[in-house]
ROSE-4610 file (N, C-alpha, C; in Angstrom, 1 decimal, always signed):
// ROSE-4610
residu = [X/X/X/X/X/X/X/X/X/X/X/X/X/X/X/X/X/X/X/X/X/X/X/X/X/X/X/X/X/X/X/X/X/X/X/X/X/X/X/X/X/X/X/X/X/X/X/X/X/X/X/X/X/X/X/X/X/X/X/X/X/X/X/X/X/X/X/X/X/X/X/X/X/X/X/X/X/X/X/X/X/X/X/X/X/X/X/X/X/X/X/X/X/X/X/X/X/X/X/X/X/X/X/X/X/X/X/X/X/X/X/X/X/X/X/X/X/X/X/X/X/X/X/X/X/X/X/X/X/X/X/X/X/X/X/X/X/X/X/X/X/X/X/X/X/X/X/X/X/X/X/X/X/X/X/X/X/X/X/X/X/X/X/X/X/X/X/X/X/X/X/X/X/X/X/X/X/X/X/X/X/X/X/X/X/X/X/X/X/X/X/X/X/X/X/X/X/X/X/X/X/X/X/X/X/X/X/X/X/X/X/X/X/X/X/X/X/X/X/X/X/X/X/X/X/X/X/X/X/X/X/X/X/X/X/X/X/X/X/X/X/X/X/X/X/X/X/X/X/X/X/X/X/X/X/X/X/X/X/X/X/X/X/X/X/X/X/X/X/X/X/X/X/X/X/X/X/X/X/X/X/X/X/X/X/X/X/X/X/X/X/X/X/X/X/X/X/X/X/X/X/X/X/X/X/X/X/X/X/X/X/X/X/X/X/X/X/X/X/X/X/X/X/X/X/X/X/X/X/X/X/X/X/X/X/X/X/X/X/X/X/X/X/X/X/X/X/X/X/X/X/X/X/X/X/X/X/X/X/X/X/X/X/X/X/X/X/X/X/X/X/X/X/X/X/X/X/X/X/X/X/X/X/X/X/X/X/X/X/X/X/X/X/X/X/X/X/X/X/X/X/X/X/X/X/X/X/X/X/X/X/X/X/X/X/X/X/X/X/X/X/X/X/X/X/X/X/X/X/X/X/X/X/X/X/X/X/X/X/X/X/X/X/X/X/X/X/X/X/X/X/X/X/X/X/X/X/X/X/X/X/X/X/X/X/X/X/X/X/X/X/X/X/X/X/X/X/X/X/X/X/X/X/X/X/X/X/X/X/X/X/X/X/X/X/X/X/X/X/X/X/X/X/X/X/X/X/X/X/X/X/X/X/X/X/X/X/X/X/X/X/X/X/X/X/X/X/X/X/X/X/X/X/X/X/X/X/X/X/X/X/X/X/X/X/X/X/X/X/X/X/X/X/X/X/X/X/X/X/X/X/X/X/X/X/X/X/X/X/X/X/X/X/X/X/X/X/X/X/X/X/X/X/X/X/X/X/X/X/X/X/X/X/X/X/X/X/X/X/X/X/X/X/X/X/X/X/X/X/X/X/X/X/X/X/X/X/X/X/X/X/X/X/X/X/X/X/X/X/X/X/X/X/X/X/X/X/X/X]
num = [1/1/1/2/2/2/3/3/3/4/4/4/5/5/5/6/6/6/7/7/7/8/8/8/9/9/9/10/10/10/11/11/11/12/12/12/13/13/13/14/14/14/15/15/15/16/16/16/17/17/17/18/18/18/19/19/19/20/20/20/21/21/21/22/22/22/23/23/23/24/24/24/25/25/25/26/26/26/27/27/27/28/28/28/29/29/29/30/30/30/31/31/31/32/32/32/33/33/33/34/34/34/35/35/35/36/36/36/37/37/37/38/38/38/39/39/39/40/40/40/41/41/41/42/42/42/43/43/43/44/44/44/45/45/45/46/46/46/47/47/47/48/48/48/49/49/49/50/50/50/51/51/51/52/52/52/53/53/53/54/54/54/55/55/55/56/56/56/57/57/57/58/58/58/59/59/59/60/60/60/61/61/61/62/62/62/63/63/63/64/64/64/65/65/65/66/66/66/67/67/67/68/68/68/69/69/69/70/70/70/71/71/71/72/72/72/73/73/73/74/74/74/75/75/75/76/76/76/77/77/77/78/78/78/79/79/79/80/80/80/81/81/81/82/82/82/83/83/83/84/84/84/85/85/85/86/86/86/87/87/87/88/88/88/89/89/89/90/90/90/91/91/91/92/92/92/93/93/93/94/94/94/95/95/95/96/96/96/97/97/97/98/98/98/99/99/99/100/100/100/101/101/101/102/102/102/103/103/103/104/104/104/105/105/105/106/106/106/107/107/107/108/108/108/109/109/109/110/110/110/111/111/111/112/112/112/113/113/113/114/114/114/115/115/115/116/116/116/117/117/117/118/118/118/119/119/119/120/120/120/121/121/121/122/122/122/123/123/123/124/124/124/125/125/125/126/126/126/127/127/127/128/128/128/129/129/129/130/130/130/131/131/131/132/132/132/133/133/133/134/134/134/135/135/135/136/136/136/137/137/137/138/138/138/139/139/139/140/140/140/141/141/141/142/142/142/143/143/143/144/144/144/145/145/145/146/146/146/147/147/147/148/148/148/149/149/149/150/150/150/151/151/151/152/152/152/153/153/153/154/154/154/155/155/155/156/156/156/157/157/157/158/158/158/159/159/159/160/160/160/161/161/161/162/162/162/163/163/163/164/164/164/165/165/165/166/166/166/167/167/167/168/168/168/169/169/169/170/170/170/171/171/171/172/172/172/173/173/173/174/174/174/175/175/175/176/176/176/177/177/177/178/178/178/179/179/179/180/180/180/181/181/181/182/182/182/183/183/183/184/184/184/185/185/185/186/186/186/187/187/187/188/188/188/189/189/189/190/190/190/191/191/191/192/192/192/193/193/193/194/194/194/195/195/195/196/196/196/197/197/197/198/198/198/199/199/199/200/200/200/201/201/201/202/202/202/203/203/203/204/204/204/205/205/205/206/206/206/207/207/207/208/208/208/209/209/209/210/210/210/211/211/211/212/212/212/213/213/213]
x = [+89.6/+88.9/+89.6/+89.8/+90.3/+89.6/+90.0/+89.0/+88.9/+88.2/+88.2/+87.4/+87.2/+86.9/+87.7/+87.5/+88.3/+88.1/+89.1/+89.1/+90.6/+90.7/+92.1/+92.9/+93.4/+94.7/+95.5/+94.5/+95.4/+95.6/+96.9/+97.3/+96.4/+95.5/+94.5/+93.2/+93.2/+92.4/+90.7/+90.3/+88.7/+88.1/+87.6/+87.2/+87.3/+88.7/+89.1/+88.7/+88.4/+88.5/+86.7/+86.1/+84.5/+84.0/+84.7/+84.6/+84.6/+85.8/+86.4/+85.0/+84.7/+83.9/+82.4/+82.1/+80.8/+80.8/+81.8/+81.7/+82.2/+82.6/+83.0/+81.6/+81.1/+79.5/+78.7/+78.5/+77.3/+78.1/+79.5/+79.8/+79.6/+79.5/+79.4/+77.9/+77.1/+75.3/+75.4/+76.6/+76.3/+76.3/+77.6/+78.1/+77.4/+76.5/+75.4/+74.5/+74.0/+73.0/+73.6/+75.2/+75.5/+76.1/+75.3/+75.3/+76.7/+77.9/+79.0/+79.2/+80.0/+80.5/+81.1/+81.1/+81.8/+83.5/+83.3/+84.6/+84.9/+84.3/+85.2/+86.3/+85.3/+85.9/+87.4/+87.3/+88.5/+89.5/+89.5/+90.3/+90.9/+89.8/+90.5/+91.7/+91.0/+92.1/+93.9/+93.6/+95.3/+95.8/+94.8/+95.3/+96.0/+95.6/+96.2/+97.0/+97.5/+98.5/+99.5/+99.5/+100.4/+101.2/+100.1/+100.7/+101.5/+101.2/+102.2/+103.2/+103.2/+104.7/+105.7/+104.7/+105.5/+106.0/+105.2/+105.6/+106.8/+106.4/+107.7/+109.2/+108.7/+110.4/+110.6/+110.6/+110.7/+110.9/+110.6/+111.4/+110.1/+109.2/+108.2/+107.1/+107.5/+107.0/+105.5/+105.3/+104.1/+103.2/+103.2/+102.2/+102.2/+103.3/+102.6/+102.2/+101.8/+100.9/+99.8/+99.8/+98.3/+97.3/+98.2/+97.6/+97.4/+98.6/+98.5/+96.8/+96.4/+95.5/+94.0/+94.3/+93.3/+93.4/+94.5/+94.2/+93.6/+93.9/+93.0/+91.7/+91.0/+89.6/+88.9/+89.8/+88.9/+88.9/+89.8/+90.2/+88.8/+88.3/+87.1/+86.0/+85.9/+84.6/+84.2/+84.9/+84.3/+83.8/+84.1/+83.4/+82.0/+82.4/+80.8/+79.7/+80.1/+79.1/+78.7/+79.5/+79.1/+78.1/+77.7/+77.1/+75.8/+76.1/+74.8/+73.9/+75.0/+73.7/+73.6/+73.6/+73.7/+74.2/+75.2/+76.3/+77.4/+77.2/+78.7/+78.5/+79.5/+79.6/+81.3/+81.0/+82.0/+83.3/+83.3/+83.8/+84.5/+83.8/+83.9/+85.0/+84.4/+85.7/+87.0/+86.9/+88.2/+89.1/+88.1/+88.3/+89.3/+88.3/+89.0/+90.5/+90.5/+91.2/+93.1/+92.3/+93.7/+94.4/+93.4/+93.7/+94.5/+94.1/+94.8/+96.4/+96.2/+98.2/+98.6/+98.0/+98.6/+98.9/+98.3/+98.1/+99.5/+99.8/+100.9/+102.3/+102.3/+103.2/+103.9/+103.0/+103.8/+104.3/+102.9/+103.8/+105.4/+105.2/+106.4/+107.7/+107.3/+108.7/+109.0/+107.7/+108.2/+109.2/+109.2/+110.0/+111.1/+111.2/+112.4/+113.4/+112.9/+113.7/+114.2/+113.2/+113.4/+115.0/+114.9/+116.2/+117.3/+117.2/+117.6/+119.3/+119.8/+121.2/+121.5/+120.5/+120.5/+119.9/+120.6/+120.5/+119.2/+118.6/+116.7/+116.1/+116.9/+116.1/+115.6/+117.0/+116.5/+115.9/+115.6/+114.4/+113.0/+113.4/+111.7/+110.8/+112.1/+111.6/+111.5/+111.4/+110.7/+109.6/+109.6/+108.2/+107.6/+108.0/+106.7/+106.1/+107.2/+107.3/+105.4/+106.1/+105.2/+103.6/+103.9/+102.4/+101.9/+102.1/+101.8/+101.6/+102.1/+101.8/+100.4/+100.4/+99.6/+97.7/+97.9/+96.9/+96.6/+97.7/+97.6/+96.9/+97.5/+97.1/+95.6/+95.4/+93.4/+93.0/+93.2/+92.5/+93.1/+93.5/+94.1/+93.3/+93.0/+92.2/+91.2/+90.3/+89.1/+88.5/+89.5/+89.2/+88.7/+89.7/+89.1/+87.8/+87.2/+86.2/+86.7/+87.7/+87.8/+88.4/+87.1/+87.5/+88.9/+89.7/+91.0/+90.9/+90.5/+90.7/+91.4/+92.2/+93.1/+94.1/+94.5/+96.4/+96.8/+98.1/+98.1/+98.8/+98.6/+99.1/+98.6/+97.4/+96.2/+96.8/+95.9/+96.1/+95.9/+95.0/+94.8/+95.9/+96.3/+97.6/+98.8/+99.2/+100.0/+100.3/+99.0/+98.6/+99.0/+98.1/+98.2/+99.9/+100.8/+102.0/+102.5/+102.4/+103.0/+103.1/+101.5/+100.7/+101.7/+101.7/+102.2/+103.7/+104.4/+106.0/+106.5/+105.4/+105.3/+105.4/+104.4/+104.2/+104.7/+105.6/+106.4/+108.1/+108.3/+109.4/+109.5/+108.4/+108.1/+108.1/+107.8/+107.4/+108.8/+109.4/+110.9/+112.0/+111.9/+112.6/+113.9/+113.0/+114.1/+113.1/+112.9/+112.1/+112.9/+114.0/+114.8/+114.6/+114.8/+115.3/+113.6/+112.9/+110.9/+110.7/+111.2/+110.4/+111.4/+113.0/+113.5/+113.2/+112.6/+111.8/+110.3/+109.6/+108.3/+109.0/+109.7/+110.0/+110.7/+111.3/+112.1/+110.4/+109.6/+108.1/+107.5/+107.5/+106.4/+107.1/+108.5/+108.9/+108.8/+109.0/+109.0/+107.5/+106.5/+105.2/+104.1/+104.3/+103.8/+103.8/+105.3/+105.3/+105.3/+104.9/+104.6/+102.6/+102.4/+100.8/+100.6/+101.4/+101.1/+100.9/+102.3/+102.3/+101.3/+100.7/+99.7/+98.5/+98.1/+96.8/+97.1/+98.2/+98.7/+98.4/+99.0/+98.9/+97.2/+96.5/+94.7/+94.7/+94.8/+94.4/+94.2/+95.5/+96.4/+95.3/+95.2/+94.5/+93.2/+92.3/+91.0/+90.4/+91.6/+91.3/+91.5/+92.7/+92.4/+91.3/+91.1/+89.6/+88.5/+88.5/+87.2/+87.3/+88.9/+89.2/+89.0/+89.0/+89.1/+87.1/+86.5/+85.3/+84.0/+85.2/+84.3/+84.5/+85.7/+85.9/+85.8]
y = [+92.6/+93.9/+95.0/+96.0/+97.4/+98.0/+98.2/+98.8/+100.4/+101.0/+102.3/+103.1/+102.5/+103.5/+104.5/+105.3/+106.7/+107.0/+105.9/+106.1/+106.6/+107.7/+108.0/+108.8/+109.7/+109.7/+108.7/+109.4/+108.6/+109.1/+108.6/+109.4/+109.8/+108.9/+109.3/+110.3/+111.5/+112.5/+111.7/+112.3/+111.6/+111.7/+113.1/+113.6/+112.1/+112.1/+111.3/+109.7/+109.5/+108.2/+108.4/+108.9/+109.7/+109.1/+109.8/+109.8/+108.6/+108.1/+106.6/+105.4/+105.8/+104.2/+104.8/+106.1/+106.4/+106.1/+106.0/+105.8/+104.0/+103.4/+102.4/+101.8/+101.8/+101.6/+101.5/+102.6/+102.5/+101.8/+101.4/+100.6/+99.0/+98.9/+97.6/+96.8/+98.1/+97.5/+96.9/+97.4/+96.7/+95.1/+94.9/+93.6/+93.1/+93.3/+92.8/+92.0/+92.8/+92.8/+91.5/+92.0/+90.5/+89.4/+89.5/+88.5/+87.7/+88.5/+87.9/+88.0/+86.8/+86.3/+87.6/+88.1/+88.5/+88.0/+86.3/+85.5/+85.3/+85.6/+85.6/+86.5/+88.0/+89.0/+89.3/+88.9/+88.5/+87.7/+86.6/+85.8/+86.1/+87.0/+87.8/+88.8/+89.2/+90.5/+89.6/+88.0/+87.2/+87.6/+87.0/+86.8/+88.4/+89.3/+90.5/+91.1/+90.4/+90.9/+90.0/+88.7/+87.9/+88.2/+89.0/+89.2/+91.1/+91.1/+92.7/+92.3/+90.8/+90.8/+90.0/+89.8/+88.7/+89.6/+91.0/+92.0/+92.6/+92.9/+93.8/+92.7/+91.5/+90.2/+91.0/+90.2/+90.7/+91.8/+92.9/+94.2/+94.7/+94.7/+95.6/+96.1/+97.7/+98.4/+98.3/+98.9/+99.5/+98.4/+97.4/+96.2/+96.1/+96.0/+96.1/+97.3/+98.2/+99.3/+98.9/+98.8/+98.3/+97.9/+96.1/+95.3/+95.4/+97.3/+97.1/+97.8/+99.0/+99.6/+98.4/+97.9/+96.4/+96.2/+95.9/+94.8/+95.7/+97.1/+98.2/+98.5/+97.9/+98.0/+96.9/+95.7/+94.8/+94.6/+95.0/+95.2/+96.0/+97.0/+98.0/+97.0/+96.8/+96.2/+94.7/+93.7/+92.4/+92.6/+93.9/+94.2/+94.4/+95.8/+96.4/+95.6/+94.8/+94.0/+92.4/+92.3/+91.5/+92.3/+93.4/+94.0/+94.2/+94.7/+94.9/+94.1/+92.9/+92.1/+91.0/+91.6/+90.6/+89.4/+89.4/+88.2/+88.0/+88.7/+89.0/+87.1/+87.1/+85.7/+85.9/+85.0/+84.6/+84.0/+83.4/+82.4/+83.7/+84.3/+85.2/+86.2/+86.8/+87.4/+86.7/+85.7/+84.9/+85.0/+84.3/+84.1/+85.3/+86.7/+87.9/+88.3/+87.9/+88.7/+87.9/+86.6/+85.1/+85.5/+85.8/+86.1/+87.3/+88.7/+89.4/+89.5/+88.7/+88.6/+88.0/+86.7/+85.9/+87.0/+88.2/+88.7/+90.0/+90.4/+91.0/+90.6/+89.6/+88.8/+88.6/+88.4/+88.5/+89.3/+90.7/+92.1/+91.9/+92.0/+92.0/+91.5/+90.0/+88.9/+89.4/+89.9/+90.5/+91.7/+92.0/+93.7/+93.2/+92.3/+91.5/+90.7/+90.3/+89.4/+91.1/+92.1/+93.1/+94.0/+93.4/+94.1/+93.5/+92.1/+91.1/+91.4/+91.9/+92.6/+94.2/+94.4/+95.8/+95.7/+96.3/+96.6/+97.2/+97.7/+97.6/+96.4/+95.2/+94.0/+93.7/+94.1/+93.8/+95.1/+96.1/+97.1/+96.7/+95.9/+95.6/+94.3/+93.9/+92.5/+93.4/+93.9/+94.5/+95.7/+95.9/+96.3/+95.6/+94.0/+93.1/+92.5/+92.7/+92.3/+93.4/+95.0/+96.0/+95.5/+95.2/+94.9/+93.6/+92.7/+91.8/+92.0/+92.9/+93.1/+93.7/+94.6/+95.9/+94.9/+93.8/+93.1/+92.1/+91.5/+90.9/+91.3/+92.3/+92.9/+93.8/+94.3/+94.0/+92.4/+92.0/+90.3/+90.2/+90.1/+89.2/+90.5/+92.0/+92.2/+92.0/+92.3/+92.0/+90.5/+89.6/+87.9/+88.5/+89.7/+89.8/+90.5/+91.0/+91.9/+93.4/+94.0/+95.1/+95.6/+96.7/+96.8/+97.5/+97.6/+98.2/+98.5/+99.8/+99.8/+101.2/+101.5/+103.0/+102.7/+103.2/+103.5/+104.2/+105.0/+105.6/+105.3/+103.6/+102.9/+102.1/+102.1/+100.9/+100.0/+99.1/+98.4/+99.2/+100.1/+100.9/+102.3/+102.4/+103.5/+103.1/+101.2/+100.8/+100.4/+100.6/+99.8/+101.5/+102.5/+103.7/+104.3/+103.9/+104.7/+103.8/+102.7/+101.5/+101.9/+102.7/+102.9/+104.1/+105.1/+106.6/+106.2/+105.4/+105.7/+104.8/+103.5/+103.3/+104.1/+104.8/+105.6/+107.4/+107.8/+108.4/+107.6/+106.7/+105.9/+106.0/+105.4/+105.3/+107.0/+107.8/+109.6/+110.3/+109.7/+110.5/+109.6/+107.9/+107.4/+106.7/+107.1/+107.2/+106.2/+104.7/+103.7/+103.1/+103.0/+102.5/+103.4/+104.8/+105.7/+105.4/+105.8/+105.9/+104.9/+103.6/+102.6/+102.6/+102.7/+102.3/+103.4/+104.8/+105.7/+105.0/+104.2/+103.8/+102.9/+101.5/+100.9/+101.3/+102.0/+102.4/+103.5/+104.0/+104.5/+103.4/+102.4/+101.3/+100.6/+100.8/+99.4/+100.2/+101.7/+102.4/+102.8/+103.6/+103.8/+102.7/+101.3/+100.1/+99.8/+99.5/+99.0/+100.2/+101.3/+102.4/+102.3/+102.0/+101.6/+100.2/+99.2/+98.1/+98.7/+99.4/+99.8/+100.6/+101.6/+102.1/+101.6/+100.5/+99.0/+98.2/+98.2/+97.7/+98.6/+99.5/+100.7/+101.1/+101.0/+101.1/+100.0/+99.4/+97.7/+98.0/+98.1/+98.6/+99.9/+100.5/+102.5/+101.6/+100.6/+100.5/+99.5/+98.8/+97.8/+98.3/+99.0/+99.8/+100.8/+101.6/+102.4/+101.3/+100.2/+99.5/+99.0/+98.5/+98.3/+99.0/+100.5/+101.5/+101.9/+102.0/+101.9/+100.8/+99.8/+98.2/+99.0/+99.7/+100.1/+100.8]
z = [+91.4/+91.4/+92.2/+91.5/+92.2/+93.2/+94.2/+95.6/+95.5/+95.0/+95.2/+96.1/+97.5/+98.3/+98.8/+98.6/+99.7/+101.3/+101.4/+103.4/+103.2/+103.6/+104.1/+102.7/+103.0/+101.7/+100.9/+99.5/+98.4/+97.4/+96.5/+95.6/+94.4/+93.9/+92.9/+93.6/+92.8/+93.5/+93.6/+94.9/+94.8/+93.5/+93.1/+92.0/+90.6/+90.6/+89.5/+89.9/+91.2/+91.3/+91.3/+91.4/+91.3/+89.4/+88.8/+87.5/+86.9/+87.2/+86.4/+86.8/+88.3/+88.9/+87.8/+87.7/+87.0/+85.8/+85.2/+83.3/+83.7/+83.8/+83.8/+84.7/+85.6/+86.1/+85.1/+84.0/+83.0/+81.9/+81.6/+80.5/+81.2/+82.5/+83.2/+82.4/+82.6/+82.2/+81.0/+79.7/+78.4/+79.1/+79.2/+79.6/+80.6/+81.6/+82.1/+81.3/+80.1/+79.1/+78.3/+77.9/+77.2/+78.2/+79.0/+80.5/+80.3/+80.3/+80.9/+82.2/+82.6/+83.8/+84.5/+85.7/+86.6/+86.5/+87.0/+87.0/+85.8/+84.8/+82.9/+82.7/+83.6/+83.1/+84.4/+85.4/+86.1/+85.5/+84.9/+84.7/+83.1/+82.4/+81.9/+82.0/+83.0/+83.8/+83.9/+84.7/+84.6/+83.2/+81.9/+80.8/+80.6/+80.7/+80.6/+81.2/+82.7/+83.9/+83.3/+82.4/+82.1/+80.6/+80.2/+79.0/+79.2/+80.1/+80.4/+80.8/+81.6/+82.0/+81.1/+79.9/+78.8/+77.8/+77.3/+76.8/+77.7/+78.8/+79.2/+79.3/+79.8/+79.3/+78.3/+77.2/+75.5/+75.3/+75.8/+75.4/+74.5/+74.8/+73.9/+75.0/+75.5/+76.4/+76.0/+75.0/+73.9/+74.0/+73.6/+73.9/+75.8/+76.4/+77.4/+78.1/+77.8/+78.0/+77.9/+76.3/+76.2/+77.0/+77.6/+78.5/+79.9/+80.0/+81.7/+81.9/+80.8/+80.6/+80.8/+79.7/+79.8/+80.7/+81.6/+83.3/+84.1/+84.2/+85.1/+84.8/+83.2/+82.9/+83.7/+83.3/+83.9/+85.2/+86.0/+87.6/+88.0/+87.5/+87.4/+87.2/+86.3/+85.2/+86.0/+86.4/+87.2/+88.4/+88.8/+90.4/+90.0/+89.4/+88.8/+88.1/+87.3/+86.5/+87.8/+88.9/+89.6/+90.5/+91.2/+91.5/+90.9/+89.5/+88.6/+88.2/+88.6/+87.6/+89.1/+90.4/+92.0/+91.2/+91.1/+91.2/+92.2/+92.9/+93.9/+94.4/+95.1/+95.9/+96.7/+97.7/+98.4/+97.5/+96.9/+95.8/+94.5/+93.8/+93.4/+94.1/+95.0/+95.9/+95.7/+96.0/+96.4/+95.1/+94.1/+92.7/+92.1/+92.6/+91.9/+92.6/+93.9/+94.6/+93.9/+94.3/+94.1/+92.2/+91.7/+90.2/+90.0/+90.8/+91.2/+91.4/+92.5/+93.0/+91.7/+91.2/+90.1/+88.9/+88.5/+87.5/+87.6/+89.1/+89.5/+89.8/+90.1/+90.2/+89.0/+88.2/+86.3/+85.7/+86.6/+85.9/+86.6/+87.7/+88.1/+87.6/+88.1/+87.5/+85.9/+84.9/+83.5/+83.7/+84.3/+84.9/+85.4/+86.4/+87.2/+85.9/+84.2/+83.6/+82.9/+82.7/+81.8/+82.6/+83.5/+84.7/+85.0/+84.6/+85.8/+85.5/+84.7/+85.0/+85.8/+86.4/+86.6/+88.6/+89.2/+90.8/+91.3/+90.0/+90.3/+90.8/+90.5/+90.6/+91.7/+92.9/+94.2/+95.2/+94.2/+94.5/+94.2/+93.0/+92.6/+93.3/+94.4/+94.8/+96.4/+96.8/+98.0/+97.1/+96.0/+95.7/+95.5/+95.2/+95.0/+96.7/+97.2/+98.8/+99.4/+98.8/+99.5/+99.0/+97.7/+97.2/+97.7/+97.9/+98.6/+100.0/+100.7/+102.2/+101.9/+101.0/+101.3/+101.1/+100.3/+99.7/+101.3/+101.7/+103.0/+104.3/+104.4/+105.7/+105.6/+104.0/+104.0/+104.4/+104.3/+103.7/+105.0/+105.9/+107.4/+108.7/+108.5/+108.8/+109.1/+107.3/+107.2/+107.8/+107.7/+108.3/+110.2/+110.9/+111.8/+112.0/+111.3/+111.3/+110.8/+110.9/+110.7/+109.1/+108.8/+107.5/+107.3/+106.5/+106.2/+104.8/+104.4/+103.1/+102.8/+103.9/+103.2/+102.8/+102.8/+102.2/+101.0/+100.7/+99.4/+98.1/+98.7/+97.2/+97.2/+97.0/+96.6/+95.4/+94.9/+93.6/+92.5/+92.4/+91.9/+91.0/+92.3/+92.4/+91.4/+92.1/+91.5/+90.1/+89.4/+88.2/+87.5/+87.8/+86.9/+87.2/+88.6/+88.4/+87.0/+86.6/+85.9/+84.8/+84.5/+83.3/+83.0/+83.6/+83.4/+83.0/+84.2/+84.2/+82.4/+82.3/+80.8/+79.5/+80.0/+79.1/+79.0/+79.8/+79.8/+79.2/+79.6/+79.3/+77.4/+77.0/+75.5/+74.5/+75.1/+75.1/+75.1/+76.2/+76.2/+75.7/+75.6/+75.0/+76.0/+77.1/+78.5/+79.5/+78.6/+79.5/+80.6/+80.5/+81.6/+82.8/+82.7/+83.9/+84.8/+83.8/+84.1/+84.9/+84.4/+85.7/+86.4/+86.8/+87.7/+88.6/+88.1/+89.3/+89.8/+88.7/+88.9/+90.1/+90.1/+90.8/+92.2/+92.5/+94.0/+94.5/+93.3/+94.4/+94.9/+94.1/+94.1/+95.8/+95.9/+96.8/+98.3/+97.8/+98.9/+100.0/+98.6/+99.6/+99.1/+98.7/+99.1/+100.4/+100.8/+101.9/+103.4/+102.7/+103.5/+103.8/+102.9/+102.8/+103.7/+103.8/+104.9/+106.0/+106.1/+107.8/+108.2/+107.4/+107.4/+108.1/+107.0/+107.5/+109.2/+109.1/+110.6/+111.6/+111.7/+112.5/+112.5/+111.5/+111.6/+112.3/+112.1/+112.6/+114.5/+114.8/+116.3/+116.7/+116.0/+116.5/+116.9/+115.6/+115.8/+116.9/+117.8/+118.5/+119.6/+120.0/+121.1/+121.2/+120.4/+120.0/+121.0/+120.1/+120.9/+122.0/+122.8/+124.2/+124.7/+124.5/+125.3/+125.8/+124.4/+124.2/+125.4/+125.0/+126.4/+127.7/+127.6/+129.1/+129.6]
């Protein structure tokens, strides 16, 4: 599931991140109604993160568009319909989060074969580096008590720059140049987003040391 709280500067405007959770909220209730799983609709989300990085291997942008589109519905839609219909769980969380990395990892490595002659490759392996930090250091936080949910390359962020530089790539015909700009943003304010979570982590502990004393 995609976290869209707005703590802190991020690149998708509130407004828009306002909109998306409201229409995708009231399409959650159908699928409440046809009482699907929360964890169905996750694990659909892998089948869709896996099939973008099997389209982008193979050289067919256009299908994986499609499915990066699909992986950011359902990234939306398993939270919400776990809420709606009180299904949330501990298990669930884990479930969505673990499916997650697995579901990006593929985009990736699919991008990593779609390059693997090209000097992006070892740009796009510290943008897989940033995205994996950025996912860590919420989850190694929150295990301490403190929530961490800013930064300005969410999962969220990352999924729509993917979506856009895609689909500019296909538009101008110029898919190579598109992601290896999507890719050097991704590796760069990723792992600008960790440091970020760290640095809250650091500000909010002293805050409370300071606070005991």
């Amino acid at each position: 599931m995609v976290n869209y709280e707005n703590k802190g500067f991020r690149l998708l405007p509130k407004a828009l991140i306002i909109f998306i959770l409201e229409v995708f909220d009231r399409f959650s209730l159908v699928l409440v109604r046809l009482k699907l799983q929360p964890n169905f609709l996750s694990f659909l989300g892998l089948v869709a993160g896996l099939l973008v990085g099997l389209f982008y291997g193979l050289r067919y942008p256009a299908w994986a568009l499609v499915f990066l589109v699909i992986c950011g519905m359902l990234d939306i839609l398993d939270g919400k319909v776990a809420t709606n219909s009180n299904r949330k769980t501990a298990f669930g969380a884990v479930f969505d989060s673990s499916l997650d990395r697995y579901s990006e990892f593929a985009i990736y490595f699919g991008l990593g074969f779609y390059f693997r002659n090209h000097w992006i490759l070892w740009v796009l392996a510290l943008a897989f580096l940033g995205s994996t930090m950025v996912s860590y250091t919420k989850a190694r936080a929150e295990s301490l008590g403190i929530s961490c949910q800013l930064g300005i390359m969410q999962r969220a962020e990352r999924l729509v720059l993917l979506i856009v530089a895609t689909l500019l790539g296909l538009i101008t015909g110029r898919f190579d140049t598109m992601m290896v700009g999507a890719i050097v943003i991704l590796a760069v304010v990723s792992n600008i987003t960790a440091i970020q979570r760290i640095a809250y982590v650091y500000r909010t502990e002293k805050k409370k040391a300071t606070t005991r004393s």
